[in-house]
C-alpha positions in Angstrom: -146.4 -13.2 -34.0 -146.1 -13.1 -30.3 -148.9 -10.7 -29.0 -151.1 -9.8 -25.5 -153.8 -8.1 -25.7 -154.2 -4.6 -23.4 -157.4 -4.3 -24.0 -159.2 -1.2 -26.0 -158.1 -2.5 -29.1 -154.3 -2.2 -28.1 -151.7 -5.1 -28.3 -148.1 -5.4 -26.8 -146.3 -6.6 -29.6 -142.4 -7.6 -30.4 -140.6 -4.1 -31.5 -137.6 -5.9 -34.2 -135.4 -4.3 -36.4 -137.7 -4.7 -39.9 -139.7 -2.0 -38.2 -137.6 0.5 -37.4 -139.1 2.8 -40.3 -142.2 2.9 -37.7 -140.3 3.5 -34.8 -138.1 6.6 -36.9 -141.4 8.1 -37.7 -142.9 7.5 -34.3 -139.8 9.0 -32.8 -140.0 12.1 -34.9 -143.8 12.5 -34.0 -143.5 12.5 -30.4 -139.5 13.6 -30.2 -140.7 16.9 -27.9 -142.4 14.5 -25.3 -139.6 11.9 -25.1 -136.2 13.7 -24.9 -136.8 14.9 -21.2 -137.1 11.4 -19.8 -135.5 8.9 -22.6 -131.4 9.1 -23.7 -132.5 6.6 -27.0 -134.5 9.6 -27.5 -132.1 11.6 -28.8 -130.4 9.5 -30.9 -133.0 7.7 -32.5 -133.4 10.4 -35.7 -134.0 8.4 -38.8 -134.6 5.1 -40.2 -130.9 4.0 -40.3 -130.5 4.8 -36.2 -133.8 3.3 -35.2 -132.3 0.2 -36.6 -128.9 0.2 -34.8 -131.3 0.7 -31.7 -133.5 -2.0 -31.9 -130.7 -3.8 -33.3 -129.3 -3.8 -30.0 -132.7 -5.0 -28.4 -132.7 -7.9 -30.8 -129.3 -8.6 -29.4 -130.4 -8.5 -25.9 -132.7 -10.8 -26.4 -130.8 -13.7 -28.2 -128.5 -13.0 -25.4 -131.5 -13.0 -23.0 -130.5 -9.6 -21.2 -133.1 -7.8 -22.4 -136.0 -7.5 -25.0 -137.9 -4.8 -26.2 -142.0 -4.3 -27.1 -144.3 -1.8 -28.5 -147.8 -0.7 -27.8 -149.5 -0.9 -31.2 -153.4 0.1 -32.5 -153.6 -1.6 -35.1 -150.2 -0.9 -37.3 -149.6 2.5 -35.3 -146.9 2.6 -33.0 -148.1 4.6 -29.7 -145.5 3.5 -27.4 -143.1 0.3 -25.9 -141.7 -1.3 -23.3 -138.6 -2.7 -22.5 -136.2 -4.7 -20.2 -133.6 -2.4 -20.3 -131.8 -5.4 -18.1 -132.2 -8.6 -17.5 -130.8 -11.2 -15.5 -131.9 -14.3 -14.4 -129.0 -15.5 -12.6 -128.8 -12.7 -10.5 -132.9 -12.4 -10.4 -133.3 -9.1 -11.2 -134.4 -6.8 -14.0 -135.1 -3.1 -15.3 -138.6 -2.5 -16.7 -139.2 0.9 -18.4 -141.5 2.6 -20.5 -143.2 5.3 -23.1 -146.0 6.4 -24.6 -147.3 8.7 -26.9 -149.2 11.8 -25.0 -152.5 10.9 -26.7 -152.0 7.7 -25.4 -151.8 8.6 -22.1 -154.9 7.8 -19.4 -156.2 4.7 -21.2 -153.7 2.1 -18.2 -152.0 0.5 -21.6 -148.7 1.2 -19.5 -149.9 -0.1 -16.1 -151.7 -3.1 -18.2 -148.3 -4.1 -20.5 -146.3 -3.2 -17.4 -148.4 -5.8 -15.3 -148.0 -8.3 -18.1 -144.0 -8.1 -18.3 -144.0 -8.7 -14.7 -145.8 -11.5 -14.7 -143.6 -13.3 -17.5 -140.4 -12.3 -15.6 -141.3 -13.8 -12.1 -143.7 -16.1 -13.3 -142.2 -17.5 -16.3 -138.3 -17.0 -15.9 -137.9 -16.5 -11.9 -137.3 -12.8 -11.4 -137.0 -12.3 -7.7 -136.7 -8.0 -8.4 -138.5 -5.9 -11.0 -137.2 -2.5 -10.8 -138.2 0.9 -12.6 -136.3 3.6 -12.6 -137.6 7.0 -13.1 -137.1 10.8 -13.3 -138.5 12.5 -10.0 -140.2 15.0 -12.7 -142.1 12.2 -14.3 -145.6 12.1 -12.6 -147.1 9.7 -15.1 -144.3 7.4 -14.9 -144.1 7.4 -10.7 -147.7 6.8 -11.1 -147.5 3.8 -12.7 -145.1 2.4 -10.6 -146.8 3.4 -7.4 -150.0 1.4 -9.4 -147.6 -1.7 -10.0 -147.0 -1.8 -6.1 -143.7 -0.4 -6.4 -141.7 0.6 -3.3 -139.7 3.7 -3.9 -136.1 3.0 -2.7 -134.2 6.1 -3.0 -133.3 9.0 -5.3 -129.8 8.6 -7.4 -128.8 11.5 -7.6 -126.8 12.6 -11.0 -126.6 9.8 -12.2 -126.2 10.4 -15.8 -126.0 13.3 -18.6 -128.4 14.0 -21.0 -129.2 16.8 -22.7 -126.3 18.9 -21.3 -126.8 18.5 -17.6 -126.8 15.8 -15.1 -129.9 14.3 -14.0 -131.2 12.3 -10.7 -133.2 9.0 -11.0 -135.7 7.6 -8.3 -135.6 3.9 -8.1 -138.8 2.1 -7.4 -139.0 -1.8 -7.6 -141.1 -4.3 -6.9 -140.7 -7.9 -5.0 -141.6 -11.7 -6.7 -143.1 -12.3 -3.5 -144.9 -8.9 -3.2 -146.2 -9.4 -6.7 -147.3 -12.7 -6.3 -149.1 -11.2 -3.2 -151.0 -8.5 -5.0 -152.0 -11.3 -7.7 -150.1 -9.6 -10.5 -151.9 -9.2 -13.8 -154.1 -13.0 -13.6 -151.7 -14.6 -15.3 -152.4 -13.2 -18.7 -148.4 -12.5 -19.8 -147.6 -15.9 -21.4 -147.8 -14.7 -25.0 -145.3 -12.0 -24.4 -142.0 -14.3 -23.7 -143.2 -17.9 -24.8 -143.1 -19.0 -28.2 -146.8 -19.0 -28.5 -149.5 -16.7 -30.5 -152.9 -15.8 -29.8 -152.8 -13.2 -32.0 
């Protein structure tokens, strides 16, 4: 199993389609905090959608457009990452992001965040991480202003959810401007190569 640690006893762990019982129940926990800030949100409502969704993901991946984590104590599910998009030809991706709100404070976002980057321009030659966020979402711009992110612009109504439109501020960061900062130490290998350490 492909794993990196985030310290505290937390690991950023693969998120595949045998577990979406976990991430249907996870879902249904936390379905109040997620729905203002995550479409998947909505439609992930049992076990049977949870696996068309991570379905997806899986497909992403063996087409290498996009993969999908989660941030795991143990066996509970407190949050994930993904790469919504990913594209190495054109040398950019979208990173993104959620957490359960009793997870919050602990930097297991900013740490798995950190790590992703690292793997992308490090291991795969992403020249553009971008994030892409809800101008409401203080947590969220937080994290990105901690990854080094330079806020671009605002899109405004860009998509519906929910019944209404909604605006998205676009952050991202630079391979040179990560490199830079030092990114995470190097610590993201485990994440996208084929080897364990835990």
């Amino acid at each position: 199993m492909l794993s990196a640690p985030l310290g505290d006893g937390a690991e950023l762990r693969p998120l595949e389609p045998w577990q979406a019982a976990e991430l249907a129940a996870y879902t249904d926990r936390v379905r109040e905090h997620l729905t203002p800030w995550l479409p998947w949100a909505h439609d992930v409502t049992d076990t049977e959608s949870a696996r068309r969704f991570l379905r997806r993901y899986a497909e992403r991946q063996a087409a290498d457009e996009g993969r999908i984590y989660g941030i795991w104590q143990g066996e509970d599910l407190l949050g994930g990452m993904i790469f919504r998009l990913f594209n190495t030809e054109e040398g950019s991706c979208e990173l993104g992001a959620w957490l359960a709100p009793e997870a919050q404070g602990r930097g297991l976002v900013t740490r798995a965040a950190s790590l992703m980057i690292d793997w992308a321009v490090g291991a795969r030659g992403i020249t553009r991480v971008e994030w892409l966020v809800s101008p409401a979402n203080a947590p969220s711009i937080a994290v990105a202003k901690r990854l080094g992110m330079t806020h671009e612009g605002t899109l405004r109504s860009v998509f519906a959810m929910g019944g209404r439109r909604h605006d998205l501020q676009m952050w991202s960061v630079l391979a040179e401007e990560w490199r830079r900062r030092g990114g995470s130490g190097g610590r993201a290998r485990p994440v996208g190569s084929d080897h364990s350490h835990g």
